[in-house]
C-alpha positions as CSV (number, residue, x, y, z in Angstrom):
1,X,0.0,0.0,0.0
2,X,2.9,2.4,0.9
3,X,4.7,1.8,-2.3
4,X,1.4,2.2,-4.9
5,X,0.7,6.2,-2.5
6,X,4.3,6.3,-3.4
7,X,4.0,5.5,-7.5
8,X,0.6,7.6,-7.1
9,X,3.0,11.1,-6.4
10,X,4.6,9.9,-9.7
11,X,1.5,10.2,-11.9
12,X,0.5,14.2,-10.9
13,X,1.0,15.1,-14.4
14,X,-1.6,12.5,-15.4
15,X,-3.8,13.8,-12.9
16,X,-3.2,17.3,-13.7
17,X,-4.8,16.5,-17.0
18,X,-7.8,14.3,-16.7
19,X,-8.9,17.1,-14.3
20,X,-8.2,19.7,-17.1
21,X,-10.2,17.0,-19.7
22,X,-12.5,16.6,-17.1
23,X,-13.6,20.3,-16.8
24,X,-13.3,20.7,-20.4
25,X,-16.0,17.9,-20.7
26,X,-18.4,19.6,-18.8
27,X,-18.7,22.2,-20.0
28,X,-18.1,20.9,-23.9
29,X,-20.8,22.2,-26.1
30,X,-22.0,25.2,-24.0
31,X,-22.3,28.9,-25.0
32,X,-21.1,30.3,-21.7
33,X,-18.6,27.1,-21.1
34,X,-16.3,27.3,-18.0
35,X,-18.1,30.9,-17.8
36,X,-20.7,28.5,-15.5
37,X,-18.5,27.6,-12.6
38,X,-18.9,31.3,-11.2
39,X,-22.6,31.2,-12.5
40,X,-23.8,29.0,-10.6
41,X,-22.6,29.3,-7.5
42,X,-23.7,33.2,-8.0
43,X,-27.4,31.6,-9.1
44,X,-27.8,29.6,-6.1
45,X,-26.8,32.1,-3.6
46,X,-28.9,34.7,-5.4
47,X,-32.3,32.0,-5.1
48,X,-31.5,31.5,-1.4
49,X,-31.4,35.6,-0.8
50,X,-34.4,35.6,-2.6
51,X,-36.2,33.1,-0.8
52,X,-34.7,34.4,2.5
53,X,-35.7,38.0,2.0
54,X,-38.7,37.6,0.0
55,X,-40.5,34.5,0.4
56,X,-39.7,33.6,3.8
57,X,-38.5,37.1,5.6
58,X,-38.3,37.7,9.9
59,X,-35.2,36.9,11.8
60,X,-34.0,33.2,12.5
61,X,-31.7,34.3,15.6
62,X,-28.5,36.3,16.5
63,X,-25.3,35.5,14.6
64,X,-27.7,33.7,11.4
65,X,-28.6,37.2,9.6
66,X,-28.1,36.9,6.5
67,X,-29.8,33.4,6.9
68,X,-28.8,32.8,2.9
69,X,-25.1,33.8,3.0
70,X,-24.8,31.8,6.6
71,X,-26.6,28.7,4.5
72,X,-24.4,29.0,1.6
73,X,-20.9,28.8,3.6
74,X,-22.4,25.3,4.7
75,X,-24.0,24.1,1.0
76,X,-20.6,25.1,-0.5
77,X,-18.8,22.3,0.5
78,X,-21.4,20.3,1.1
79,X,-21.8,20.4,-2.5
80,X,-18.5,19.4,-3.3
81,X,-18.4,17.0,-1.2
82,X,-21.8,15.3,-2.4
83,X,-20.9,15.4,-6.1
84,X,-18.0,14.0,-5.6
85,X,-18.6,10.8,-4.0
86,X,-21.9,10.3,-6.6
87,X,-19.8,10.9,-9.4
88,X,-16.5,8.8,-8.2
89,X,-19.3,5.4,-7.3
90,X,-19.1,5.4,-11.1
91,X,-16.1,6.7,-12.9
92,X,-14.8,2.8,-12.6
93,X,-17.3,1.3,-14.2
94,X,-17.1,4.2,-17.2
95,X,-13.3,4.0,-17.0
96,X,-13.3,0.6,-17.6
97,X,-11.3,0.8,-20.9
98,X,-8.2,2.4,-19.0
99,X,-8.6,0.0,-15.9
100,X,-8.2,-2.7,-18.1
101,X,-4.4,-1.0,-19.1
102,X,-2.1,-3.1,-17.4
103,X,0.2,0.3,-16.7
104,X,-3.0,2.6,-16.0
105,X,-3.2,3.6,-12.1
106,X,-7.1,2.8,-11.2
107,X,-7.3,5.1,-7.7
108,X,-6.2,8.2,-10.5
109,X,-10.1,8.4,-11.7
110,X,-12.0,8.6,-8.4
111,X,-9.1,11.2,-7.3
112,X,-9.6,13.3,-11.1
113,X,-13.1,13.7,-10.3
114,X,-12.7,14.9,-6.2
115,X,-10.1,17.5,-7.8
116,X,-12.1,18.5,-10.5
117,X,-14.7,19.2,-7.8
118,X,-12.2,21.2,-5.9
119,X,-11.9,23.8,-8.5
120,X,-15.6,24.6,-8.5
121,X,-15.6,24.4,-4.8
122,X,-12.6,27.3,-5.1
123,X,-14.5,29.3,-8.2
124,X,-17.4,29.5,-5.7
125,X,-15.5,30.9,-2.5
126,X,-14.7,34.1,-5.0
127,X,-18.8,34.5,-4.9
128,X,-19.0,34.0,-1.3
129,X,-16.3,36.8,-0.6
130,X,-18.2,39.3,-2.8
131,X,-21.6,38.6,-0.9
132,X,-19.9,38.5,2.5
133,X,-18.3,42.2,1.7
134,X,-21.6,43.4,0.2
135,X,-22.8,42.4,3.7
136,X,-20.4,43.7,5.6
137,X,-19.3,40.5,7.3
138,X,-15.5,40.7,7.9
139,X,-13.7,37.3,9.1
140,X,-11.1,37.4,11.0
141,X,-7.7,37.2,9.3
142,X,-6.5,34.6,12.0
143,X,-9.4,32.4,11.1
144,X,-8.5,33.0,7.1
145,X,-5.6,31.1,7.2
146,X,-6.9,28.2,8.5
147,X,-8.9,28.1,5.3
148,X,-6.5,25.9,3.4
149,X,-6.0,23.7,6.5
150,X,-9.5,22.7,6.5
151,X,-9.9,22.6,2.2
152,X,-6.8,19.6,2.6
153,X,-8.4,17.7,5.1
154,X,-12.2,18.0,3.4
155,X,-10.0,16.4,0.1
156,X,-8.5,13.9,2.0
157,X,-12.0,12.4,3.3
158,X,-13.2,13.1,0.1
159,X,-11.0,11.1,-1.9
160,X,-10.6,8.3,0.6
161,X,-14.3,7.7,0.7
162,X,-14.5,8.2,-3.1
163,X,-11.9,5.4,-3.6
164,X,-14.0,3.2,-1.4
165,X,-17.1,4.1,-2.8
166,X,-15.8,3.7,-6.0
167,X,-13.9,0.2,-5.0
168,X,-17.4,-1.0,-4.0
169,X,-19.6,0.0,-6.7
170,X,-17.6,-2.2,-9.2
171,X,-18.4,-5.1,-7.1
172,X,-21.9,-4.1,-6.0
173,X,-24.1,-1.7,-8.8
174,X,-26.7,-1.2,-5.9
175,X,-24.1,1.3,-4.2
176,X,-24.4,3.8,-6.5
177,X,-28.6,4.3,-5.9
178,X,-28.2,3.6,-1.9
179,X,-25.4,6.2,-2.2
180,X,-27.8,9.1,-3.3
181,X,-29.7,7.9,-0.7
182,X,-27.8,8.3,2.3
183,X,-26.7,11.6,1.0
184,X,-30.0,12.8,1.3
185,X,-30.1,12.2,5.1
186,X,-26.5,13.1,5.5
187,X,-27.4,16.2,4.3
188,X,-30.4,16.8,6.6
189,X,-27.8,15.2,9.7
190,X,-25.1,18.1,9.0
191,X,-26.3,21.1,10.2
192,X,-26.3,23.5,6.9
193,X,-29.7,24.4,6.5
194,X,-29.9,24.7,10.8
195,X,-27.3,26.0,12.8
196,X,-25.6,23.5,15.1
197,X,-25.5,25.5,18.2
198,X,-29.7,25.4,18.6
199,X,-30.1,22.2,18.2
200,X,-31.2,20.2,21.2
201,X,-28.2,18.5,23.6
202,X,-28.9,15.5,22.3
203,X,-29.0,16.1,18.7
204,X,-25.7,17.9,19.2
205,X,-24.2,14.7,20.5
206,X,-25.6,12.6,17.6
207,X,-24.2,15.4,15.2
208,X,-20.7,15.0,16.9
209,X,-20.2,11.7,15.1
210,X,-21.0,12.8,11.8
211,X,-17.3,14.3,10.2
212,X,-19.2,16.7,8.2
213,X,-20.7,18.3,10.8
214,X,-17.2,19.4,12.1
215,X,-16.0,20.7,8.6
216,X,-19.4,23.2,7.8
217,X,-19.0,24.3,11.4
218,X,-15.8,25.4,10.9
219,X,-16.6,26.8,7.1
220,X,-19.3,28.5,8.8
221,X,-17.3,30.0,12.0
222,X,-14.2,30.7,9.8
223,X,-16.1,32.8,7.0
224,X,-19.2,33.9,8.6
225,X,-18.4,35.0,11.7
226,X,-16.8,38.3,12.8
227,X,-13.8,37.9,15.0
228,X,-11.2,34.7,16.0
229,X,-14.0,31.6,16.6
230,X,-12.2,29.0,14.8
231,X,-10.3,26.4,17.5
232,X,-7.1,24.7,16.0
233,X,-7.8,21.5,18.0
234,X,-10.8,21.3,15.8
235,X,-9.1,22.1,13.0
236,X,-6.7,19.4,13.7
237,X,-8.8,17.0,14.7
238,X,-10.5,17.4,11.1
239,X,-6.9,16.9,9.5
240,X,-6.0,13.6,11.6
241,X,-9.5,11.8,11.0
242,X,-9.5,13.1,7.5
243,X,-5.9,11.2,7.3
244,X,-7.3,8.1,8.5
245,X,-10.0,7.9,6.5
246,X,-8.2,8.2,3.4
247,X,-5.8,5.7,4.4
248,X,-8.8,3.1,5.5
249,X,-10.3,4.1,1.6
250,X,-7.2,3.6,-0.1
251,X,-6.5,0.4,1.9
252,X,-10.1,-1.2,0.6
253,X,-9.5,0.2,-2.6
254,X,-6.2,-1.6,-2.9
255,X,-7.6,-4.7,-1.7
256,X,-10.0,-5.0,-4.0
257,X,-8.1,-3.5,-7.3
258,X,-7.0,-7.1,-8.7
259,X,-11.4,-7.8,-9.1
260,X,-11.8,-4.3,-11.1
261,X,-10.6,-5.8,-14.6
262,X,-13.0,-8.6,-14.4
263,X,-15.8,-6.8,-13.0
264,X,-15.8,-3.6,-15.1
């Protein structure tokens, strides 16, 4: 296992261009093309002000005003995050042609499309900062630079749930629809549309075991509250389990990588 995350350093050029391909291909036949990575992050925040303000107006509690910009610090990630690992339970399968390569490094795909998600998650934070001046919401500098702390440890739990996701999916086609599935309710048990802090006791303690819910909480206390509020053991804590759960990911993954030829 040490050896292949050692050969997988060696193929950053590779990976460097399927995620280029990859964001070419998405956008590959469109008028405004890679034009749509600011769009619609600026789209979605600009329904959720709307919906806020307009539809469903009055205060939701101190520290949550505006409810929109606080919701989209949390639905940023969260969307990266999501995408990711619905995308990666099937880029096997699709990549099957390369996979069956002898020379063609397998855990590369699942990676491509968590990095490729990455980009969009970073074109979307430019959108955030414009909405968070225009509101006159300052972070603190101190908090700032935690920023890239947390955005490495989201990838790492990312990708090492995408590689297992991905591992398991050749094996078993039902994970992919149980996988949209459980991100409906993991959605709902991170608190993004709710803050955490007025939840019941209990809920908070159920909340606690959910890894998510530790990286929107910081998102949200590093970017959309005024003044130092984000704790480095937190922080760290997010990098270590992040670590080990990439490490468990790519350990299944490379368990089961001799089955992905036949399977595919």
């Amino acid at each position: 296992m040490l050896a292949n995350l050692q050969q997988l350093l060696r193929y950053r050029s590779l990976i460097a261009s399927l995620v280029a391909r990859e964001l070419k291909a998405r956008y590959r036949g469109s008028v405004l093309g890679f034009f749509w990575s600011f769009l619609n992050p600026l789209l979605l925040l600009l329904i959720y002000t709307f919906v806020f303000t307009v539809v469903m107006p009055g205060s939701r509690g101190p520290g949550l005003e505006p409810f929109a910009v606080f919701m989209f610090c949390g639905i940023l990630p969260w969307t990266w995050f999501s995408s990711s690992l619905l995308e990666s339970s099937n880029v096997l399968i699709a990549g099957g042609n390369l996979i069956k390569k002898v020379l063609f490094p397998a855990e590369v795909l699942p990676i491509v499309t968590v990095l490729a998600g990455l980009v969009h998650f970073c074109l979307g934070l430019p959108i955030l900062a414009a909405f968070l001046a225009y509101y006159r919401i300052r972070p603190a500098l101190t908090d700032l630079l935690w920023l890239p702390v947390v955005i490495a440890g989201q990838c790492l739990l990312t990708v090492g749930l995408a590689l297992l996701v991905s591992a398991l999916t050749v094996l078993f086609r039902d994970v992919r629809d149980l996988l949209a599935n459980l991100l409906t309710f993991w959605f709902f048990a991170t608190p993004i549309v709710y803050p955490f802090w007025t939840a019941p006791a209990w809920v908070q303690r159920a909340l606690s075991f959910n890894p998510m819910t530790h990286l929107i909480v910081t998102y949200q206390e590093m970017l959309f509250r005024s003044g130092p509020s984000v704790e480095s053991e937190r922080v760290a804590a997010i990098v270590a389990g992040s670590l080990v759960v990439f490490l468990c990911g790519y350990f299944v993954f490379n368990r089961l990588r001799d089955t992905f030829a036949e399977e595919v």
